[in-house]
Backbone bond lengths (Angstrom), bond angles and torsions (degrees), N, CA, C in turn:
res aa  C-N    CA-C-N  psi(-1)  N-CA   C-N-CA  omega(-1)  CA-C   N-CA-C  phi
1 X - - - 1.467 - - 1.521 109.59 -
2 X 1.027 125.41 111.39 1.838 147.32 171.24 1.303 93.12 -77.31
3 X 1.411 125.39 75.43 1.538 126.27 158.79 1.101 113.81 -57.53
4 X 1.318 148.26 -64.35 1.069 164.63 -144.69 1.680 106.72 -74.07
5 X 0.844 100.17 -65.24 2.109 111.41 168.70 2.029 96.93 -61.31
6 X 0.843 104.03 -44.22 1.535 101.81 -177.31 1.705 101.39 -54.90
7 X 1.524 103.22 -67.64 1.531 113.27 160.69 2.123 114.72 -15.06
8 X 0.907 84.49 -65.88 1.704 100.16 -165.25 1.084 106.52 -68.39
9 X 1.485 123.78 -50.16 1.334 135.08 -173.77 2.021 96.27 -54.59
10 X 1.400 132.78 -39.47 0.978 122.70 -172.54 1.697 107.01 -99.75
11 X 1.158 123.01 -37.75 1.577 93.13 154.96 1.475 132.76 -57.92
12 X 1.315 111.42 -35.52 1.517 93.90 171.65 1.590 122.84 -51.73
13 X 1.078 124.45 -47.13 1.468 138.78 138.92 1.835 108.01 -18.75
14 X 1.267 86.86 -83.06 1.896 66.78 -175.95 1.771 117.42 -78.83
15 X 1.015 105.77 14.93 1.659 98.42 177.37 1.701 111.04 -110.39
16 X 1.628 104.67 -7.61 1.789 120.14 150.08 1.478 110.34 -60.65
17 X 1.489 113.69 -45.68 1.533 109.18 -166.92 1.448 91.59 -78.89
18 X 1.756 129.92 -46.09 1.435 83.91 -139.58 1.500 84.61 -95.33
19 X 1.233 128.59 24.34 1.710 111.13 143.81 1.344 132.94 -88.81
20 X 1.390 115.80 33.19 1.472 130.27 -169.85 1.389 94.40 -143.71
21 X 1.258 119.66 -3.78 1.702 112.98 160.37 1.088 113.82 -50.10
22 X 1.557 108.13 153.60 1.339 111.13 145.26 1.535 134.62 -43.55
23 X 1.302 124.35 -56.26 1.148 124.74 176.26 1.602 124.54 -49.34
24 X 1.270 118.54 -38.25 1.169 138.67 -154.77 1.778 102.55 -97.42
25 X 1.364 102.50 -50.06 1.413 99.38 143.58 1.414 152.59 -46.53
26 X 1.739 98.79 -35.49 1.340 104.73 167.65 1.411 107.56 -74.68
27 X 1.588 125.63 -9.62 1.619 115.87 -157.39 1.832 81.56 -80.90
28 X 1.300 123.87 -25.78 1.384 108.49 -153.75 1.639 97.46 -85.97
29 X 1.528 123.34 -10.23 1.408 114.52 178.24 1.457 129.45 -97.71
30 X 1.352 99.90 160.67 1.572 106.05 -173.42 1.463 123.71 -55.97
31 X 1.602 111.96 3.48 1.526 117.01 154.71 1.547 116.02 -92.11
32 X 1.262 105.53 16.79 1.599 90.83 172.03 1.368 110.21 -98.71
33 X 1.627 111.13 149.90 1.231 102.06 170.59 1.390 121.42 -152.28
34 X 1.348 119.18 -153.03 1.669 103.84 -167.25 1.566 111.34 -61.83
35 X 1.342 106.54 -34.84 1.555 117.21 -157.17 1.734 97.70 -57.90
36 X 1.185 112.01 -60.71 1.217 148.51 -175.49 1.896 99.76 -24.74
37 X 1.631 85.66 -75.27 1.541 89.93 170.93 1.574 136.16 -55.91
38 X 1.553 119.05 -22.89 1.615 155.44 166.45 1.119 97.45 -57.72
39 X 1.922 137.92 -39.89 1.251 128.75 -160.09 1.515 80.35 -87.77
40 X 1.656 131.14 -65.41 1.255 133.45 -161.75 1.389 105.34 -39.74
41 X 1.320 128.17 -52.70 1.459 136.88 -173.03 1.770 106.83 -45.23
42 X 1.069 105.66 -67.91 1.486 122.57 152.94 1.389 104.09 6.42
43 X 1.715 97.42 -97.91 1.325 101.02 -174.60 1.507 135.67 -80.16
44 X 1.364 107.77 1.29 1.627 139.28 166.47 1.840 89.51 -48.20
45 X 1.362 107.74 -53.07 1.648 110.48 -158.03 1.588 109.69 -62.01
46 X 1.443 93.65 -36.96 1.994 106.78 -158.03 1.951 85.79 -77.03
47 X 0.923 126.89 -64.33 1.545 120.49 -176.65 1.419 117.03 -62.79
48 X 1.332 112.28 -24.80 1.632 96.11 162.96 1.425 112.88 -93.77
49 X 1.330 138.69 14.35 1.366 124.50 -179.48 1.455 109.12 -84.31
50 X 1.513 106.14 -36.53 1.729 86.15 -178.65 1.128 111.31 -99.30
51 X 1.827 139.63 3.08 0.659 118.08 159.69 1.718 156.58 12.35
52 X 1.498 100.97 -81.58 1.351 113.17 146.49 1.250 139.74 -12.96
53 X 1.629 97.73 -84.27 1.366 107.99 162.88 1.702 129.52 -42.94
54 X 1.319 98.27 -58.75 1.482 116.36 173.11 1.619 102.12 -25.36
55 X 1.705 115.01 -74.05 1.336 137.42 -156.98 1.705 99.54 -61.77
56 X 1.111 122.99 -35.86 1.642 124.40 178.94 1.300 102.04 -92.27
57 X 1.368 142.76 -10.90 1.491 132.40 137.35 1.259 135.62 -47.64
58 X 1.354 102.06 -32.56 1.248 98.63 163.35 1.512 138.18 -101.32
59 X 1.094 85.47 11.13 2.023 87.55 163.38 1.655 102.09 -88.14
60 X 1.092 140.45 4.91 1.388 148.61 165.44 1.609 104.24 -27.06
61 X 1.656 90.26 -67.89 1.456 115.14 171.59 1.169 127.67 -55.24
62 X 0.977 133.53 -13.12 1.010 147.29 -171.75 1.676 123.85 -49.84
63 X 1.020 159.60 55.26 1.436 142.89 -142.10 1.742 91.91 -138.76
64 X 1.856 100.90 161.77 1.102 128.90 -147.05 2.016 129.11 9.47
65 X 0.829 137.18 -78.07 1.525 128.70 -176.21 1.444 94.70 -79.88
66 X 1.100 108.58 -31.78 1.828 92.14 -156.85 1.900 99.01 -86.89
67 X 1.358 108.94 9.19 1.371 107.06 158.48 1.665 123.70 -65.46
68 X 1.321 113.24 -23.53 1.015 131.68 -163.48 2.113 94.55 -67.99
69 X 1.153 109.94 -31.57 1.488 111.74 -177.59 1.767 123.84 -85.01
70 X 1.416 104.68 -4.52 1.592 127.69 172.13 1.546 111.00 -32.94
71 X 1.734 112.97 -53.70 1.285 120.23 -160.22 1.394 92.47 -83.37
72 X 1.425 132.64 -46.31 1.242 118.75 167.09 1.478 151.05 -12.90
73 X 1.966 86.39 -63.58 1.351 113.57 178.84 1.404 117.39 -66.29
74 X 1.174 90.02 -58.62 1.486 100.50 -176.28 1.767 115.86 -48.65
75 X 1.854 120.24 -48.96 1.264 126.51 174.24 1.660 96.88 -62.03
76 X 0.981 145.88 -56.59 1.372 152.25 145.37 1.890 110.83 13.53
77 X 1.382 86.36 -85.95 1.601 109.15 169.51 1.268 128.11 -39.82
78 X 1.126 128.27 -50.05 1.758 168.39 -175.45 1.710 97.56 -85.63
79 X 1.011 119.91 -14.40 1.399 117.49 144.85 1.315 134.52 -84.72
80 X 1.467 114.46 -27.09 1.217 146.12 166.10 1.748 105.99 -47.56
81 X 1.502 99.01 -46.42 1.845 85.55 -164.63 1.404 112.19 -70.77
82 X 1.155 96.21 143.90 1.479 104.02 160.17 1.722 96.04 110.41
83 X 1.303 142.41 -17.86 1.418 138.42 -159.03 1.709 89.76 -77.60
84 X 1.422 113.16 -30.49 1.816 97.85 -165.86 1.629 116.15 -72.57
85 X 2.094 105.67 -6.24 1.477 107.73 -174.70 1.706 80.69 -97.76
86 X 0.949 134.10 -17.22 1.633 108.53 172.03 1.476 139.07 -71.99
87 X 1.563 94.74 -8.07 1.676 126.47 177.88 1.550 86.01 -76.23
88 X 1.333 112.72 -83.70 1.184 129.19 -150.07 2.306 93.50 -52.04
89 X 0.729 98.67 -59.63 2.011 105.71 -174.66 1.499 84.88 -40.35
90 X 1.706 140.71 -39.85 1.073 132.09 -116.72 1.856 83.16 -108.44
91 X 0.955 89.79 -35.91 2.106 99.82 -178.55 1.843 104.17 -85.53
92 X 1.347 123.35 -10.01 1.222 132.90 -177.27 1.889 96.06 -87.01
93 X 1.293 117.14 -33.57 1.162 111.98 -154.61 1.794 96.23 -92.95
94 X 1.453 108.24 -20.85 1.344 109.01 172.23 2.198 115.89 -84.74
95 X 1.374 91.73 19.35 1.449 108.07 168.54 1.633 118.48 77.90
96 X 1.604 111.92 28.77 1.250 134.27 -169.51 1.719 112.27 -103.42
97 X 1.127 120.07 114.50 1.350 126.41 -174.78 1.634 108.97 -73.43
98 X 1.416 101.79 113.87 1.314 107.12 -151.73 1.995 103.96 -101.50
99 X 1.602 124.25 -15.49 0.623 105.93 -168.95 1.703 148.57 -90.93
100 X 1.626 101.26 27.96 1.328 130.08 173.67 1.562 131.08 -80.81
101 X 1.317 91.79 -23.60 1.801 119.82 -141.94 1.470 80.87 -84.33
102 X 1.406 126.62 -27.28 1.742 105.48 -168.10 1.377 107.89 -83.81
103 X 1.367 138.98 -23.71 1.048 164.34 123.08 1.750 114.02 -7.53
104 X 1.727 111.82 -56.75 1.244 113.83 179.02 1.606 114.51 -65.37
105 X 1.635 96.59 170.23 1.682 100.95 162.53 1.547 115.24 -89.44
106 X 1.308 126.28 164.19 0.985 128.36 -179.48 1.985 106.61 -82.16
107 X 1.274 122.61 165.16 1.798 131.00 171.37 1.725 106.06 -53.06
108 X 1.005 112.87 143.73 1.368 107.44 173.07 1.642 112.74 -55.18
109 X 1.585 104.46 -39.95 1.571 103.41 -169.64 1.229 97.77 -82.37
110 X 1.377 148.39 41.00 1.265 153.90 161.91 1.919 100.09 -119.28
111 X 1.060 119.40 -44.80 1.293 99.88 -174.33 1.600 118.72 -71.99
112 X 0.994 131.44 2.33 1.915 130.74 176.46 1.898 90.39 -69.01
113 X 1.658 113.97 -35.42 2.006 95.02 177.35 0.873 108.44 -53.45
114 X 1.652 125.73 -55.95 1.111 137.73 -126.94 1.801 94.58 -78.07
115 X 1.451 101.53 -63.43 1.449 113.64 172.30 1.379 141.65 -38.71
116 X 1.917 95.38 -20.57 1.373 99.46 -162.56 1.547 132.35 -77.52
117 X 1.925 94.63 -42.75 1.291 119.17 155.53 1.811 115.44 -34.68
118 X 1.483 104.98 -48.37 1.649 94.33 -164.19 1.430 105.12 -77.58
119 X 1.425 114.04 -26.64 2.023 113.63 175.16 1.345 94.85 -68.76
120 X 1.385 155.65 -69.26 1.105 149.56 -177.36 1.913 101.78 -17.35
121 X 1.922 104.81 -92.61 1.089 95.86 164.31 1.620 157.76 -38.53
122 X 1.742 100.44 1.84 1.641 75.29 -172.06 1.439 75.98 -147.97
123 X 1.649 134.49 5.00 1.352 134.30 171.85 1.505 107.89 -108.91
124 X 1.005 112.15 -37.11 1.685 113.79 -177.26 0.980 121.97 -141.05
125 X 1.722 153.81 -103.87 1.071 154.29 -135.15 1.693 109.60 -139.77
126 X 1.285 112.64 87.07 2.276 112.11 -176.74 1.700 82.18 -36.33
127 X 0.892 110.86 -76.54 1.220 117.03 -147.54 1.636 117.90 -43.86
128 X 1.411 104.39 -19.91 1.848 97.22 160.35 1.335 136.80 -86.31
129 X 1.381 104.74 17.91 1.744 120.42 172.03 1.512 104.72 -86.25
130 X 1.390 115.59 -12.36 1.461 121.67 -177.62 1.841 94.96 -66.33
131 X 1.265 121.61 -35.47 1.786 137.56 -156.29 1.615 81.12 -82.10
132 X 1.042 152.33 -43.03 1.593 151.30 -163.31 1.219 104.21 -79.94
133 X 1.615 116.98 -36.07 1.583 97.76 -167.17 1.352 91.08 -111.45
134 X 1.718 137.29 -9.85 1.719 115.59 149.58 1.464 129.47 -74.46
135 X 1.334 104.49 8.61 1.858 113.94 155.37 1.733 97.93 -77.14
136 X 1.427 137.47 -67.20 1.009 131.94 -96.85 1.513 86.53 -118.01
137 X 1.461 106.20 -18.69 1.767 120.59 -177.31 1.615 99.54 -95.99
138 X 1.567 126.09 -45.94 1.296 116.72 175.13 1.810 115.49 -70.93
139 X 1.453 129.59 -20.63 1.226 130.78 178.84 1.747 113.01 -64.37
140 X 0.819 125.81 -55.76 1.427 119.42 166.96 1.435 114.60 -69.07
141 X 1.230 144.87 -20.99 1.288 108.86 169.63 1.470 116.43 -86.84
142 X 1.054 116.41 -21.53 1.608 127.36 149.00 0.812 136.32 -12.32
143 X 1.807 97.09 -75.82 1.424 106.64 -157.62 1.668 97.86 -140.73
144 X 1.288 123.08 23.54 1.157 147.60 -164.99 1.923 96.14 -64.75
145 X 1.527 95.25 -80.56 1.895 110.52 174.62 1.412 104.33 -16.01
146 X 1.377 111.33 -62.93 1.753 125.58 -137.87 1.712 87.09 -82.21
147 X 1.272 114.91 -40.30 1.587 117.18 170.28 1.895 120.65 -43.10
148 X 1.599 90.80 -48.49 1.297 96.99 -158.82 1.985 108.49 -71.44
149 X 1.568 86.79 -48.83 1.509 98.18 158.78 1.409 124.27 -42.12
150 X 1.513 129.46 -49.99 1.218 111.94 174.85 1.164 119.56 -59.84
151 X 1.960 119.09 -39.98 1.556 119.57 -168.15 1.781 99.77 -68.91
152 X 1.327 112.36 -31.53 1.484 105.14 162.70 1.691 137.82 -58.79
153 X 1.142 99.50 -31.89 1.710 96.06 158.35 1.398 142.59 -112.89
154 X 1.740 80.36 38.78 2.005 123.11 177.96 1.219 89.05 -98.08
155 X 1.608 134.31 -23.17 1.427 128.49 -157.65 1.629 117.97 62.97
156 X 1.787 95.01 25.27 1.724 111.41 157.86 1.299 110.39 -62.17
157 X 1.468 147.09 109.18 1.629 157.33 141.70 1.528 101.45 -24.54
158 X 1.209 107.09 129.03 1.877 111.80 -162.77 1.793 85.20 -86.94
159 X 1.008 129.23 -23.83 1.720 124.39 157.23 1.635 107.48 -50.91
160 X 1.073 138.13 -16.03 0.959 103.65 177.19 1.761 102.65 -130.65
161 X 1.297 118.33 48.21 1.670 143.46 167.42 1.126 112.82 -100.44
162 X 1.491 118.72 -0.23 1.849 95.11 -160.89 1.317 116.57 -87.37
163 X 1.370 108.84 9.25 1.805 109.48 156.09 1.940 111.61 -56.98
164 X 1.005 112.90 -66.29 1.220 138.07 -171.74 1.562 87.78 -54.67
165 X 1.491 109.55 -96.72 1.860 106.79 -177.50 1.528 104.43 -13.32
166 X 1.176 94.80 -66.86 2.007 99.44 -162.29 1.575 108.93 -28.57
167 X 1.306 100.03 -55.97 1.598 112.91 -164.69 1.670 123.73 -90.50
168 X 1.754 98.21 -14.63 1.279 116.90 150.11 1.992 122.71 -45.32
169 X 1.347 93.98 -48.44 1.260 109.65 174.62 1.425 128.97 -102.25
170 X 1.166 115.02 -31.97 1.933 113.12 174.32 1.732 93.48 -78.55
171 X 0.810 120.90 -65.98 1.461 114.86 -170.67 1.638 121.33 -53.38
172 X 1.571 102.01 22.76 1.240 101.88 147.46 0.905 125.43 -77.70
173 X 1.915 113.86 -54.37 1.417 130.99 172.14 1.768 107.14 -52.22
174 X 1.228 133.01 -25.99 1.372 115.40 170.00 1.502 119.75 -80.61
175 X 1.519 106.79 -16.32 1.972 88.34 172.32 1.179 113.34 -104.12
176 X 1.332 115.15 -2.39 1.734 104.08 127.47 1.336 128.98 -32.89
177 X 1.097 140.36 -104.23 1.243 142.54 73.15 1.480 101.24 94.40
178 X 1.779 116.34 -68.32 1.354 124.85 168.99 1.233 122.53 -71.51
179 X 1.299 121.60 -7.64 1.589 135.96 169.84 1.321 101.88 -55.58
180 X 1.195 99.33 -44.05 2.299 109.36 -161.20 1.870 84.60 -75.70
181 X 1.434 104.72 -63.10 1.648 105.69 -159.87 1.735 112.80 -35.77
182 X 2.041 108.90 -39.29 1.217 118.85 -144.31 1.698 95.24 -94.90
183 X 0.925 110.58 -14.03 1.952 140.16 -177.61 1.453 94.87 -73.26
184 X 1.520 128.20 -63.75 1.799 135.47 -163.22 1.681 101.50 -97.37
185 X 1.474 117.07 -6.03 1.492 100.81 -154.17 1.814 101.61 -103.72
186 X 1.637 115.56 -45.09 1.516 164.44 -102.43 1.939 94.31 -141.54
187 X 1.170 87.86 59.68 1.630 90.45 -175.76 1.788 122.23 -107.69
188 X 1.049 101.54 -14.25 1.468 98.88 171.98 1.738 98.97 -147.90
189 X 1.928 102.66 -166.02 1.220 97.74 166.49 1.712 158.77 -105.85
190 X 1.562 76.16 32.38 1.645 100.79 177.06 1.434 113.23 -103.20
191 X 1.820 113.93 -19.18 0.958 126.09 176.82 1.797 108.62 -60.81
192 X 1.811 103.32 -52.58 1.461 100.43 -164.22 1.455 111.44 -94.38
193 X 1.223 113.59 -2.43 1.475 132.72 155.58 1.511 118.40 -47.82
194 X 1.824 103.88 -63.71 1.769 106.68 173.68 1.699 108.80 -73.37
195 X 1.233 134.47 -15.09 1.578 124.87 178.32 1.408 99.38 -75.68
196 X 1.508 103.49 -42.91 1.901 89.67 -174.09 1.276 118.84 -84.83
197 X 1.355 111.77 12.32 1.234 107.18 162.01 1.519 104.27 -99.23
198 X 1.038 126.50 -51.19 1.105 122.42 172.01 1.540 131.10 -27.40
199 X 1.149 122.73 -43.54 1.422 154.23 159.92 1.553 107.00 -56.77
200 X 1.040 123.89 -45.38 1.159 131.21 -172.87 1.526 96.30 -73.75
201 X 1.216 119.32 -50.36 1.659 126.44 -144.46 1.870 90.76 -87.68
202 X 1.821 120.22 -27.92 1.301 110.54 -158.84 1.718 101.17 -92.06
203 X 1.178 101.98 10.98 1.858 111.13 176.91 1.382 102.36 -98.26
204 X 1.644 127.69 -36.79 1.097 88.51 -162.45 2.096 96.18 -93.01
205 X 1.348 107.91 -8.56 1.395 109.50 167.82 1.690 134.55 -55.14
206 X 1.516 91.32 -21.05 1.437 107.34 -173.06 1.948 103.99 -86.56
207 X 1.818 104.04 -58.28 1.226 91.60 159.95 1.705 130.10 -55.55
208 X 1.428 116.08 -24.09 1.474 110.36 173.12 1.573 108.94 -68.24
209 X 1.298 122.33 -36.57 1.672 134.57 170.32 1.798 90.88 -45.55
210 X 1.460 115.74 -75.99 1.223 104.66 -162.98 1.319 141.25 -29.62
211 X 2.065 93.65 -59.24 1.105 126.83 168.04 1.493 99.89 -31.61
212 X 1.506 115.31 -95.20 1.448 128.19 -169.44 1.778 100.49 -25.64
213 X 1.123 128.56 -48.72 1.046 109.96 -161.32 1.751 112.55 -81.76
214 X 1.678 120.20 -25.96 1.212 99.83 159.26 1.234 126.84 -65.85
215 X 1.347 122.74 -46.23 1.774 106.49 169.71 1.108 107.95 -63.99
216 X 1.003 153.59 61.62 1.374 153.49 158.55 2.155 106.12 -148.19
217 X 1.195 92.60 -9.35 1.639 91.23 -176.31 1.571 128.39 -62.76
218 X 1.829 104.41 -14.83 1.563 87.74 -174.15 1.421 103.95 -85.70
219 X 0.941 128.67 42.56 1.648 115.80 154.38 1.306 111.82 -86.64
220 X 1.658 128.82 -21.90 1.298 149.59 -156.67 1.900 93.01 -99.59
221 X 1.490 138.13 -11.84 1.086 128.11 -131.74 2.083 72.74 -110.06
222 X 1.543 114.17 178.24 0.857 129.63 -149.20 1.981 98.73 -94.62
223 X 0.690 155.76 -154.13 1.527 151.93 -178.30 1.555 114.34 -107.88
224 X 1.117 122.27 112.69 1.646 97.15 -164.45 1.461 122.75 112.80
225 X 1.063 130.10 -82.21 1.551 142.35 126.98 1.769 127.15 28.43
226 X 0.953 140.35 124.87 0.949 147.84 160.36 1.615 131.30 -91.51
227 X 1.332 115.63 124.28 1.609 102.45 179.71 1.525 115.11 -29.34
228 X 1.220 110.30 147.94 1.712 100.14 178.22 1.754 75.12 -106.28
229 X 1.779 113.28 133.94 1.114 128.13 143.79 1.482 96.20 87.32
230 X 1.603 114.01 -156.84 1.235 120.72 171.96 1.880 109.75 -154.80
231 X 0.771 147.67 -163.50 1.369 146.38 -143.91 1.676 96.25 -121.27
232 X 1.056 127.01 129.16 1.770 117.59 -175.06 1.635 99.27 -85.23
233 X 1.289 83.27 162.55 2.044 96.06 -168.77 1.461 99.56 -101.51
């Protein structure tokens, strides 16, 4: 069993669709704009904060060979901290008063990420939260460039990208990285069954994240101001 190519073979698949979303589509049009991206940032923060935690929860599960991937995860995870204050610095630098938001709740269409990992773990299969974070680690190096470029001819300040950059570039070294995880983790076929679903399910959650956050962006918009445009269907 070629888990790993099996793996890929179905994100590429879902990382076609969810760049043919709507949302993702709208990022590439001349109605996108700063605000727009300020709401995304937003909720960029609330799904990467627990991250961490999440990812060292699930070695819980972990028992006999696939113990062998513990030290992984965990150094894995512990890389993780700190990316949700680079969201937040990253919407501060676009002149957004940031210090409420840790305090707030996250959009409804933002909580199915947050949620998903823990139904995995404690409803079905640990081992298909591995499929959520090889969407979320293979999507920026991907498709990272073509991202940055659009928020660049939004008249987004590449000072205030370095969420995106960051993970544009370290998350090379993690799908590396997922070779070892998908090698100790990825043992039969219920295992690579729940990742590709997982993968499947965290694309179209991420564009639903998006979505929510452009209709939700004019709180981010300037005083006065009117949405520019509206969100394409």
């Amino acid at each position: 069993m070629d888990a790993f190519n099996a793996l890929l073979a179905t994100f590429d698949e879902a990382h076609d669709r969810f760049n043919s979303s709507a949302p993702v589509r709208f990022m590439g049009s001349d109605e996108f704009a700063p605000h727009h991206y300020a709401s995304v940032l937003r909720e960029i923060y609330f799904y990467t904060r627990d991250n961490p935690q999440l990812q060292v929860s699930m070695s819980l599960g972990f028992r006999g060979p696939r113990r062998a991937a513990v030290r992984r995860i965990v150094g894995h995870a512990m890389d993780e901290i700190g990316h949700e204050r680079m969201a937040l610095d990253d919407l501060e630098t676009l002149g957004h008063d940031v210090s409420r938001i840790p305090e707030e709740e996250p959009l409804a269409s933002t909580l199915p990420l947050i949620a998903h990992p823990v139904y995995l773990m404690t409803q079905r299969n640990p081992v298909g939260y591995l499929g959520q974070i090889f969407f979320l680690e293979f999507l920026p190096t991907r498709s990272g460039p073509a991202y940055i470029e659009a928020l660049t001819r939004a008249g987004i300040p590449t000072e205030a990208m370095t969420f995106l950059a960051e993970h544009a570039e370290v998350d090379e070294a993690h799908n590396r990285i997922m070779k070892h995880h998908v090698r100790d983790l990825i043992l039969n076929e219920d295992d690579l069954k729940s990742a590709q679903l997982a993968i499947e399910n965290c694309g179209h959650m991420y564009a639903a994240m998006m979505q929510g956050a452009f209709e939700n962006a004019a709180r981010f918009e300037s005083k006065g101001t009117a949405v520019a445009g509206g969100v394409a269907s």
